[in-house]
C-alpha positions in Angstrom: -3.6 -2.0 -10.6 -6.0 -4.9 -9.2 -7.9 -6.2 -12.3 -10.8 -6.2 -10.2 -10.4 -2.8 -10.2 -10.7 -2.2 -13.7 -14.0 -4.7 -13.8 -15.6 -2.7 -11.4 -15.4 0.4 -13.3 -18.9 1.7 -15.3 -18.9 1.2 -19.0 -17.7 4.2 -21.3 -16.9 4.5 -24.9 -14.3 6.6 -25.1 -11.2 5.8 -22.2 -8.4 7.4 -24.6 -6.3 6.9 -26.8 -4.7 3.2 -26.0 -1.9 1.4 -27.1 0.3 4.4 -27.6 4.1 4.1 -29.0 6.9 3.8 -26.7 9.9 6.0 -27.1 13.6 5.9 -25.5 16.0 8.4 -25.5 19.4 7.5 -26.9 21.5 6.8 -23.6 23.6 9.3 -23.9 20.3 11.9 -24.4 18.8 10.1 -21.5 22.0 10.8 -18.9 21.9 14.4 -20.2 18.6 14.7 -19.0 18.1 13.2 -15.8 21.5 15.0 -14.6 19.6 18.6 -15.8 16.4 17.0 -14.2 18.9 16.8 -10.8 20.2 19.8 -10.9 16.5 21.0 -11.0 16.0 19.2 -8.3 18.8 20.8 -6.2 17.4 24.2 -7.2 13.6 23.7 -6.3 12.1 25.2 -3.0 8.7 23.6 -3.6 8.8 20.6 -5.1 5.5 18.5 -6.1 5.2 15.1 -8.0 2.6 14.1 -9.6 2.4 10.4 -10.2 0.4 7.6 -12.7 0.3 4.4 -13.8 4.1 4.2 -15.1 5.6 3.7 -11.3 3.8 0.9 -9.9 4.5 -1.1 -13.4 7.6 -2.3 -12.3 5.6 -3.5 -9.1 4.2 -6.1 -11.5 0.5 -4.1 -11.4 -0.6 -3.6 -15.6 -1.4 0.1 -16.5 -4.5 1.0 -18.9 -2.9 2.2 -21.9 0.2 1.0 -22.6 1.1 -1.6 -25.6 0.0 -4.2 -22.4 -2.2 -2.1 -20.8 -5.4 -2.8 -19.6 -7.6 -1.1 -22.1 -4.7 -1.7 -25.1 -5.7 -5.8 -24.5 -9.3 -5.2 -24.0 -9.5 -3.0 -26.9 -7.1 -5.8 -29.0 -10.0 -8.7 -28.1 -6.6 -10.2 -26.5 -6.6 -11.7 -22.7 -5.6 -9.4 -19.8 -2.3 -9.4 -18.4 -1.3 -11.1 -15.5 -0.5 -9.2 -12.3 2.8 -11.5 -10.6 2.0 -10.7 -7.3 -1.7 -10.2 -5.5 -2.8 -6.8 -5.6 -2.7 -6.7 -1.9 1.1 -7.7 -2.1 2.4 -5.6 -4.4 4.9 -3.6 -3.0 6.8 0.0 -3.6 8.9 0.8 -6.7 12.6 2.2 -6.4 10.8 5.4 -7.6 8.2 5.4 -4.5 11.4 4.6 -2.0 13.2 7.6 -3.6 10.8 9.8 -3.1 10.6 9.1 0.2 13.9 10.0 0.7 13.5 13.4 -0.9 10.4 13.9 1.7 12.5 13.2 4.3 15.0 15.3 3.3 12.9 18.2 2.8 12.8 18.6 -0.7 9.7 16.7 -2.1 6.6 18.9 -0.6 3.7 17.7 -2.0 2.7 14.3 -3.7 0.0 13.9 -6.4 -1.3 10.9 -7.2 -4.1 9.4 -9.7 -3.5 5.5 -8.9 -5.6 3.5 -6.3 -2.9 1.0 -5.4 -2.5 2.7 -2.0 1.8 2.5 -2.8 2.4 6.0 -2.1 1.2 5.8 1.7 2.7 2.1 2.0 6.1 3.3 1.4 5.7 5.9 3.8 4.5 9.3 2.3 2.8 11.3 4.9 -0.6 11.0 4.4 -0.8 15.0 5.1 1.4 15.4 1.9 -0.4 13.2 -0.4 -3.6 13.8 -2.5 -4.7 10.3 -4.1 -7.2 12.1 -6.5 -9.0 8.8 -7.8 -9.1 7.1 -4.2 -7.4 4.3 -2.7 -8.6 0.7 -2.9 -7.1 -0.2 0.6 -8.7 2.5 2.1 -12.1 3.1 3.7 -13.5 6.7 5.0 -16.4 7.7 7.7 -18.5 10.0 5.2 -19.5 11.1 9.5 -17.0 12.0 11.1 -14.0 11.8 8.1 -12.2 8.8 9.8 -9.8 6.9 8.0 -9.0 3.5 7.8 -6.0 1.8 6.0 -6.4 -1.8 5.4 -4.3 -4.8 4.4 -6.8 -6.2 2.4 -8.6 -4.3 -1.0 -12.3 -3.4 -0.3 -14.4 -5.0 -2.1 -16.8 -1.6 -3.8 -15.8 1.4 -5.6 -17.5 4.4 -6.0 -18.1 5.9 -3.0 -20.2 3.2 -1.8 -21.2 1.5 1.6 -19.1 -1.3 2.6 -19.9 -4.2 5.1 -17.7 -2.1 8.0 -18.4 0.2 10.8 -16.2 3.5 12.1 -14.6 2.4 15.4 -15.5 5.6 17.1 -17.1 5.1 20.1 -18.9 8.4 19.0 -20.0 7.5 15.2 -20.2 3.7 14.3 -21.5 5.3 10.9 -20.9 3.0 8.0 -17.8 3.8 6.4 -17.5 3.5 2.4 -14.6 3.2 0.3 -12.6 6.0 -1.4 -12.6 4.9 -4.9 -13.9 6.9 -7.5 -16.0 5.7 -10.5 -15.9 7.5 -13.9 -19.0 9.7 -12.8 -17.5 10.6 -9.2 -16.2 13.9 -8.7 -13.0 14.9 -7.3 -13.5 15.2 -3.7 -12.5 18.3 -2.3 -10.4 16.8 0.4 -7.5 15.9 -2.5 -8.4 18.1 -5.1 -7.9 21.4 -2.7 -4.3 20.7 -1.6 -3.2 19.7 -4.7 -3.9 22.9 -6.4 -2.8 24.5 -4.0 0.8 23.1 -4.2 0.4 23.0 -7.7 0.5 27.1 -7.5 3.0 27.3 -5.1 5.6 25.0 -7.1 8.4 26.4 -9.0 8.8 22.6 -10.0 6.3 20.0 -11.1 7.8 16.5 -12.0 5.3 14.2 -13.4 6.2 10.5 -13.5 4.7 7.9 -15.5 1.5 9.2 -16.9 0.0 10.1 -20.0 -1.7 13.2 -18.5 -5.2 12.5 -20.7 -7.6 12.8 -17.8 -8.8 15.4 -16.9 -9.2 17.6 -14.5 -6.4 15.9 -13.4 -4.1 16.4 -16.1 -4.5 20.2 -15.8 -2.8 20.1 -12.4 0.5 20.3 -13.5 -0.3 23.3 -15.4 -0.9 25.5 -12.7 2.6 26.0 -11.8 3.6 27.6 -15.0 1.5 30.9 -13.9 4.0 31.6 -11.2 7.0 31.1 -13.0 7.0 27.0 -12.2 8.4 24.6 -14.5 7.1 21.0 -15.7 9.2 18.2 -16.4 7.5 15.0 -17.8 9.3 11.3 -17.8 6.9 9.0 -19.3 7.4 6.4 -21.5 4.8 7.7 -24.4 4.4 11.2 -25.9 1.7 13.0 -23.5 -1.0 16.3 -24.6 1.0 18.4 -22.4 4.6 17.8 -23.4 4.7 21.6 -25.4 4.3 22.8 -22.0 7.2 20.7 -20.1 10.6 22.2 -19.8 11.7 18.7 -20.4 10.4 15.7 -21.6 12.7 12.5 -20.8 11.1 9.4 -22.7 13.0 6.3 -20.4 12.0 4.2 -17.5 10.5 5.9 -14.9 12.5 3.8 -12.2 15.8 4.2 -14.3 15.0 8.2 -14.7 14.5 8.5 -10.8 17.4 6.0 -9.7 20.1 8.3 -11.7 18.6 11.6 -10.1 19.2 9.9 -6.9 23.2 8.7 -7.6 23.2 12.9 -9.5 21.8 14.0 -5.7 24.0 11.4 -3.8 21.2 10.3 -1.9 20.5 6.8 -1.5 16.9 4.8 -1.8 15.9 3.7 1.7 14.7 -0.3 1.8 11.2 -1.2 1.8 10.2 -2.8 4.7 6.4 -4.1 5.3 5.2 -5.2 8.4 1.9 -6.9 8.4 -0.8 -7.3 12.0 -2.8 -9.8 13.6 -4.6 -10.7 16.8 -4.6 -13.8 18.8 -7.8 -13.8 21.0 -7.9 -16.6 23.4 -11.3 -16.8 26.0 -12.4 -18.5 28.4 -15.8 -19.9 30.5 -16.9 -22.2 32.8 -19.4 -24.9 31.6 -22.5 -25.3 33.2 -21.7 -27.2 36.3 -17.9 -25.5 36.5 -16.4 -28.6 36.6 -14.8 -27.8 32.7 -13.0 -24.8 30.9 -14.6 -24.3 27.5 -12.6 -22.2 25.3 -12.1 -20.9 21.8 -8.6 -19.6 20.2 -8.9 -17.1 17.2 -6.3 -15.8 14.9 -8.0 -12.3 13.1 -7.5 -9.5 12.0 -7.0 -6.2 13.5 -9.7 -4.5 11.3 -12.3 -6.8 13.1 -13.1 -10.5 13.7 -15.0 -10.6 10.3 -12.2 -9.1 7.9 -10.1 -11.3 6.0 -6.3 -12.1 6.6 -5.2 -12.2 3.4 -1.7 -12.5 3.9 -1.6 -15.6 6.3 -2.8 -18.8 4.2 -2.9 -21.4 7.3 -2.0 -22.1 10.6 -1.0 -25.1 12.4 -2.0 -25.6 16.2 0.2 -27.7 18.7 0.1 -28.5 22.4 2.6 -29.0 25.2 3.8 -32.6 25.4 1.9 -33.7 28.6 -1.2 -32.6 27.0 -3.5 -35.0 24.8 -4.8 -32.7 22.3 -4.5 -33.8 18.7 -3.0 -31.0 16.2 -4.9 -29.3 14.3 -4.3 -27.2 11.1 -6.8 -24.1 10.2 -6.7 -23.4 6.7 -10.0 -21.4 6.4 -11.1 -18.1 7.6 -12.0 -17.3 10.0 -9.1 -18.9 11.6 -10.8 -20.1 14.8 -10.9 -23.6 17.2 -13.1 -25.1 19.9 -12.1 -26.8 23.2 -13.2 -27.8 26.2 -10.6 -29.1 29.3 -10.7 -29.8 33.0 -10.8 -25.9 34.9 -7.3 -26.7 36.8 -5.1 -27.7 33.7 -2.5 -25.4 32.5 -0.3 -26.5 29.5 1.0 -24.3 26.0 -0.6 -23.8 23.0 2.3 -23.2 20.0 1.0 -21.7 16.8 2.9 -21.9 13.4 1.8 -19.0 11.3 2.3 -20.1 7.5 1.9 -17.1 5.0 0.5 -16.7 1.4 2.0 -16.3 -1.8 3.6 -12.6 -2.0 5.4 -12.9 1.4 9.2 -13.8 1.7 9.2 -14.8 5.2 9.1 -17.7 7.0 6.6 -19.1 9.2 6.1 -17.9 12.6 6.3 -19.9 15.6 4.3 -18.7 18.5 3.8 -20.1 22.2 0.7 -19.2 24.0 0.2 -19.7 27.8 -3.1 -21.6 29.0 -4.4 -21.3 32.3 -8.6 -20.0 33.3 -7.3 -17.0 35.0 -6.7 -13.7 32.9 -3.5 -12.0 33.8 -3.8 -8.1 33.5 -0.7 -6.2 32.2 1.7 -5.2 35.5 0.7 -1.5 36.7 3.3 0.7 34.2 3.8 -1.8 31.8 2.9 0.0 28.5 4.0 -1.0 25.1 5.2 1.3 22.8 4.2 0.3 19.5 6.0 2.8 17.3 9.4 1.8 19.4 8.8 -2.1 18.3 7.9 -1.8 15.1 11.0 0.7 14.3 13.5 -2.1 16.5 11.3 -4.7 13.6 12.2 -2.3 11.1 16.2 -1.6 11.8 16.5 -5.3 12.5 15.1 -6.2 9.1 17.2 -4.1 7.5 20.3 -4.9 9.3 19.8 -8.8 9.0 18.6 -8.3 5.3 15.9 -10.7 6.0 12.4 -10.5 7.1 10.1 -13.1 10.0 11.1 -10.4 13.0 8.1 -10.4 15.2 6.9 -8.8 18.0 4.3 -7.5 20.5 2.6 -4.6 19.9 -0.8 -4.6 21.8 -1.8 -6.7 25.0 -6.0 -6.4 25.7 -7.8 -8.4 28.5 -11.3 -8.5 29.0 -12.6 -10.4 32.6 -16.3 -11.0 31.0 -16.4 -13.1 29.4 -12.5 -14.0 30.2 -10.2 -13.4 27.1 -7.3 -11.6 26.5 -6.1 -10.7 22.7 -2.1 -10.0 21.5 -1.6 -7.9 18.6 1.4 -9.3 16.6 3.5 -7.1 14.3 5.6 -9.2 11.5 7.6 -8.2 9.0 6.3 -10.1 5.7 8.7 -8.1 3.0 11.9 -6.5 2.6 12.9 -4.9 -0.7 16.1 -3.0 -1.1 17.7 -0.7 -3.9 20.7 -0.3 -5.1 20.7 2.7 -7.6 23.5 2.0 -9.1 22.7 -1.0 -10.1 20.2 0.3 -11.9 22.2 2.8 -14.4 23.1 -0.2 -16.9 21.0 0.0 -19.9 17.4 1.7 -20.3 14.9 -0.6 -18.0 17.8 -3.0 -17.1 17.0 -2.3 -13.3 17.5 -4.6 -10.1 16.5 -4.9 -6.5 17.7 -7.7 -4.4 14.3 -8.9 -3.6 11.3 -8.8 -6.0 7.7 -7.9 -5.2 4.9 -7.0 -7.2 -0.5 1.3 -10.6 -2.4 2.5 -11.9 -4.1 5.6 -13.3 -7.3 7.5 -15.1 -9.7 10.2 -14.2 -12.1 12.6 -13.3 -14.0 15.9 -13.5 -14.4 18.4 -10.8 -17.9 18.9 -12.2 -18.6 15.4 -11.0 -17.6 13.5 -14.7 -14.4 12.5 -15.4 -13.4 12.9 -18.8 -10.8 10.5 -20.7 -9.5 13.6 -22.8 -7.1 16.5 -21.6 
């Protein structure tokens, strides 16, 4: 959870009941369990999750009410904790990954969530089988036309509100707000619908890391058991609803999840992020035509006035016959000015350094440099999806990240620019569950990265309180 998150919030009394007691089952309690939980599993036709805070802790984001929680510390008069990674970095659990998997393999149907860190649909969720109940903070709707728009960088309101950025539809350009609910903000129908609606169909609900005190929320899980359904609750602390749960599993929520998966013999795909950005080069003739002036920019693909948070500087080269002097950008927007004779042609190279939170290595671009605009050959079309799966099996394979690649080519002839849209991969985390089954918590992952929870009700309030 961003902690900017939790400053933006109103002000309430009463958030519930903090700094609650941790509980582990004895090992050999806790193996029973999560190979019942897997056989459970096996069984189920319809299959919902229903997620909090307790799976994006081990992605280095605080929760709210836990002995370091959010609200525990505030509560305590005691400084916050610190997140290890930037929000905008932090990056999917082994639980997230593994549920993937069971999507994939048609067993997970539906996903609930109540946390705004946007994991879920990072790891690769379909967004049609995912309610994020309290909003997403890297996520911005057209309240117009119903648009959405994922972005790499958290926006900067909550509740509902205007932000500084336009829909992209040539037909609306309405002013899109973000999706984040504040404690008076209903439940938008858009989440809450589908959620009950799985919730009713499921002959299993498995709820993973959350104390189930908000409500409506918290009721969700409830409306399986009319049908016959049956709730099982992993969660570190006791929850209001664990009377109702077929089982309750105190442990790790990553642990939990990781022996399901060795029970089901199904393995936890590899996270693998790839970040975008646009180099726009243009290009016009000075007053008496004798010179070329023209300006490079490295932005974003959300706009030329969104941040790149994930790229911290970059350093600009020419070719050797040329007599430009380097220059480094460490500022955004990442832009430069030049002006040079209209019949030179020479290289521009670009070294793309990255912030903290990204494991790969800078990226070394070469740009061509002539007045002319090239257009893209007649049938020359890039398949994006095609390059960023090669980026993807090549990460993987290698067990590195830094692959690149083209994923977009625009020119425009007035004024005279063209832009290339680079996809990178920033991030690879891989799981090995097994690795994991060593001692309550004791979990791995060969490379480290860095939720959240709380809620609302349908009547517009949310209430801390199941």
């Amino acid at each position: 959870m961003s902690l900017g998150y939790a400053e933006k919030l109103s002000f309430i009394e009463d958030v519930g009941q903090v700094g609650m007691a941790e509980f582990f089952d004895p090992s050999h309690v806790l193996q029973c369990k999560i190979e019942e939980l897997a056989k459970m599993i096996q069984k189920s036709k319809h299959l919902v999750v229903f997620t909090g805070a307790g799976i994006s802790t081990s992605c280095g984001i605080p929760d709210f009410r836990g002995p370091k929680g959010i609200w525990t510390l505030q509560s305590e008069g005691k400084d916050l904790p610190k997140a290890s990674l930037p929000f905008h970095r932090a990056m999917p659990s082994m639980t997230h990954m593994a549920l993937v998997e069971l999507e994939r393999a048609g067993i997970l149907k539906f996903v609930i969530s109540q946390n705004v860190d946007g994991l879920h649909l990072r790891s690769g969720i379909p967004r049609e089988k995912l309610s994020e109940l309290h909003g997403d903070s890297f996520m911005e709707m057209c309240p117009s036309c119903g648009a959405e728009y994922l972005r790499d960088f958290e926006v900067e309101t909550i509740g509902l509100k205007e932000t500084s950025r336009k829909c992209s539809s040539e037909k609306c350009g309405a002013k899109l707000k973000d999706t984040v609910l504040d404690w008076e903000d209903a439940l938008p129908p858009k989440e809450i619908d589908p959620a009950e609606k799985h919730c009713k169909m499921a002959d299993l609900v498995l709820c993973l890391g959350t104390s189930l005190q908000i409500t409506p929320a918290c009721n969700l899980p409830l409306k399986c058991l009319r049908g016959g359904g049956k709730i099982v609750i992993v969660n570190l602390q006791k929850t209001p609803k664990d009377k109702k749960a077929n089982i309750v599993i105190h442990g790790f929520v990553d642990k939990v999840v990781a022996g399901v998966m060795e029970s089901l013999n199904m393995k936890i795909p590899p996270y693998v992020r790839i970040d975008l950005f646009q180099i726009i080069l243009a290009r016009s003739l000075s007053g008496d035509q004798r010179y070329i002036n023209w300006t490079l920019r490295v932005a974003s693909v959300h706009g030329l006035t969104s941040q790149l948070p994930f790229i911290e500087s970059i350093k600009i080269s020419f070719s050797n016959n040329h007599n430009y002097k380097d220059a480094v950008l460490d500022k955004q927007p990442f832009f430069m000015k030049r002006r040079t004779s209209r019949n030179e042609t020479f290289d521009i190279f670009l070294t793309v350094n990255y912030s903290d939170g990204c494991d790969c290595l800078p990226t070394k671009l070469s740009i061509p440099f002539e007045f002319e605009v090239k257009t893209v050959e007649h049938g020359e079309i890039i398949d994006k999806e095609a390059v960023l799966q090669s980026l993807r099996e090549k990460a993987i394979e290698e067990s590195s990240c830094g692959q690149s690649g083209v994923v977009e080519r625009r020119a425009v002839f007035e004024p005279r620019s063209e832009a290339i849209v680079y996809a990178i991969v920033t991030n690879l985390r891989t799981f090995h569950s097994q690795e994991s089954l060593l001692a309550n918590g004791d979990l791995k992952w060969k490379l480290e990265g860095s939720g959240t929870s709380r809620k609302r009700s349908r009547t517009g309030k949310r209430k801390s309180r199941a």
